[in-house]
Residue, then its C-alpha position, 0 to 999 in steps of 0.5 A: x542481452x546484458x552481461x551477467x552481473x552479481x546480486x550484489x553489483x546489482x544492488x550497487x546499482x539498484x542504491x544508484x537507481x533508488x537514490x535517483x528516484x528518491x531525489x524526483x518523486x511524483x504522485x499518483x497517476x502523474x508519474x511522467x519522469x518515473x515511468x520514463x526512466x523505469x521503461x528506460x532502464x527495463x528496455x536497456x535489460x534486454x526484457x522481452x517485451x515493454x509496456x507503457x501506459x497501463x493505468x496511465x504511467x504504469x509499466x509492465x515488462x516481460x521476461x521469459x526464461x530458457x528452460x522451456x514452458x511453464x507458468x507466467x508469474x507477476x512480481x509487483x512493485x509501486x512507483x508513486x510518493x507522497x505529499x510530504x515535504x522531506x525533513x531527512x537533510x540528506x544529500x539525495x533529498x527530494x528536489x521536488x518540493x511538498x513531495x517525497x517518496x515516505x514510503x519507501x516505493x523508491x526502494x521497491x521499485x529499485x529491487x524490481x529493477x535489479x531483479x528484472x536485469x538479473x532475470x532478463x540476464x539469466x533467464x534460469x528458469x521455465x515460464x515467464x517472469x512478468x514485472x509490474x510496476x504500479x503507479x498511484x498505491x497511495x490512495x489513487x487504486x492504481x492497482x485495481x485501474x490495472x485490473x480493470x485495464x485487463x493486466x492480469x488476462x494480457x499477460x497470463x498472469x497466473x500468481x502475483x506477489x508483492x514486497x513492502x519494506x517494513x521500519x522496525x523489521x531489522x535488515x535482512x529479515x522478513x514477516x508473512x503471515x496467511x489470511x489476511x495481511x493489511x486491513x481494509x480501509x474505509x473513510x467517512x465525513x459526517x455533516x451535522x445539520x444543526x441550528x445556530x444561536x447565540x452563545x449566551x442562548x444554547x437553548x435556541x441552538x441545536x448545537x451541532x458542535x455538541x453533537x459532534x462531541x456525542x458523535x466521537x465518543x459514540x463511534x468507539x462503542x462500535x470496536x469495544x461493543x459491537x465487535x468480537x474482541x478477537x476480530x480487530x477494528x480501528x474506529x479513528x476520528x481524525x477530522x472536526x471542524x465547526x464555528x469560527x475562531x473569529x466568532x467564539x460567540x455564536x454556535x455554528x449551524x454545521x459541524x464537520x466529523x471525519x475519519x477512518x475505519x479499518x477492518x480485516x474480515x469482509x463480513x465486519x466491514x459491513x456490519x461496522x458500516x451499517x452499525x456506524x451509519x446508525x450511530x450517526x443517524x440516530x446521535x443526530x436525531x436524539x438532538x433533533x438534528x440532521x446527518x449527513x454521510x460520505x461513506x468512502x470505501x477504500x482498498x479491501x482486505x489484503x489477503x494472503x493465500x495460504x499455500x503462496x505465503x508457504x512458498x514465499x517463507x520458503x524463499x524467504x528462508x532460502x534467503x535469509x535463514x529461517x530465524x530472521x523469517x516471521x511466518x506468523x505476524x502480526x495482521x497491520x490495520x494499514x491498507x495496501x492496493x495490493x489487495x486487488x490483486x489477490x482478490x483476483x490470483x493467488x499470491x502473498x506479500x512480504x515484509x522486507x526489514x528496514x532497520x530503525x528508520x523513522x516510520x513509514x509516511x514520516x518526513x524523516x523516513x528513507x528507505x535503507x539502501x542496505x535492505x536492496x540486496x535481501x530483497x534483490x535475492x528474493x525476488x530473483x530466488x522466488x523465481x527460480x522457486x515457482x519456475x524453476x522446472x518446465x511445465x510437462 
């Protein structure tokens, strides 16, 4: 067992980790080196238990405290980054290149890694401290991979939580709310089979191109019209494609309408996708043309239970202070995996202050080193907080 450091040597040590981290990021599943070095560092603690391999590059650590029975709680921290090519210039830059960890999941799993040592060193608590470490958060589902994988029968988990770094949120300060955290985030793209024709005779053409332009200003009529106005919805096309530059004369056959759609109650999103497809459908066939519909379904609501995010702005209070604790924030359209895992334990995720950094998934974003300690305190008092007494 390793000796008995402070919450803040730990997180001298944890910046040396992130940084390391920062400078060697990987995507998705394929996280060879992180998941190394983070098995490394879990074994080095004196944890109870390793696990590799749990959704390919996942890792999953036990530690059991010494006061007896009690309940088995996970702690969850992402490991993967983006395909971003770094624009920061400091000195621990990303040395991969096209890749960097822009959303701050150096940082997560940094304070994971402190948390773990101080745990595995103190083990003041009744029950077990189960830390999950996550790969492909972005976009790869990684968290529903290490459900289907058995994660959370396995181990016992019987609560889970999670913690997100938050640009705009001052250092050492925390936001939670009940219900629903982040929204549920599906894409779709849109082929539009028209008829192609000369410019100069449009009206031999079914002109996909203006129906793509009906089709943009149409699918806005679904959050101003077709939703309550107090059940938030983001409707953003983000992708058009059709004709060639090389050919400003000619009306193309096809035409190309990409997107996102968010949403936070379970019941809009499937009435928004239904109203969507008919949209679609319908502008297509008003100009006798064809559509043709990906529908994508991405990560669900991310939903907070009610009585966990009580407990965790308590912790967060005992922490910080109850003045630097949002217990009511804002709902964010931005989607988290995290999700999964609420949808099958109850638990909650918090934001963690960043400061004034550049905005998450920016190429000027670093995760704010200064924030390790607050999140540090966290996660090791939440602990003590949902295990600190054995179970009778």
């Amino acid at each position: 067992m390793p000796v008995q450091e402070t919450i803040e040597t730990i997180a001298e040590e944890a910046g040396q980790w992130r940084r390391h981290l920062h400078q060697h990021p990987e995507l998705l599943f394929d996280l060879p080196a992180t998941s190394a070095f983070v098995a490394d560092k879990l074994r080095s603690f004196g944890c109870d238990e390793v696990v590799t391999g749990i959704a390919k590059t996942g890792v999953v650590a036990v530690v059991k405290g010494k006061l007896g029975a009690g309940r088995t709680i996970g702690l969850r921290a992402d490991m993967d980054a983006l395909p971003i090519a770094e624009q920061t210039n400091l000195a621990h830059a990303s040395k991969n290149p096209g890749k960097m960890h822009a959303c701050g999941h150096d940082g997560h799993t940094a304070m994971l890694l402190g948390a773990a040592l101080h745990l595995a060193s103190t083990r003041d608590f009744a029950g077990t401290a189960v830390l999950i470490f996550q790969p492909a958060e972005e976009g790869g589902a990684g968290g529903r991979v290490m459900l289907e994988e058995g994660l959370l029968e396995r181990f016992g988990i019987e609560e889970v939580f999670g913690m997100h770094n938050e640009p705009g949120l001052p250092v050492g300060s925390f936001a939670i709310r009940p219900g629903p955290m982040l929204a549920a985030a599906d894409r779709f793209v849109v082929m539009l089979h028209g008829k192609g024709s000369h410019a100069a005779s449009p009206h031999e053409s079914r002109d996909p191109v203006l129906i793509a332009a009906h089709l943009v200003t149409a699918l806005q009529s679904i959050a101003s019209r077709n939703v309550d106005p107090f059940d938030p919805v983001v409707v953003s096309v983000t992708y058009l494609a059709g004709g060639s530059e090389a050919a400003l004369n000619v009306i193309p056959e096809t035409a190309i309408v990409g997107g996102t759609i968010r949403t936070i109650d379970t019941k809009t999103r499937k009435a928004v996708e239904q109203r969507f497809r008919d949209i679609v459908t319908n502008t297509a066939r008003l100009f006798e043309a064809q559509a043709e519909i990906d529908w994508r379904p991405g990560y669900p609501v991310t939903v907070n239970d009610p009585e966990m995010t009580k407990a965790a702005i308590a912790v967060a209070s005992d922490v910080a202070g109850t003045d630097k604790v949002n217990g009511e924030c804002q709902c964010t359209m931005g989607a988290e995996d995290f999700s999964y895992m609420l949808e099958k334990r109850p638990g909650a995720i918090i934001w963690l202050g960043n400061g004034d950094s550049a905005g998450l998934h920016n190429p000027a974003y670093d995760f704010n080193d200064d924030a390790i300690v607050h999140g540090l305190r966290y996660w090791t008092t939440l602990v003590n907080d949902r295990l600190g007494k054995p179970a009778v």
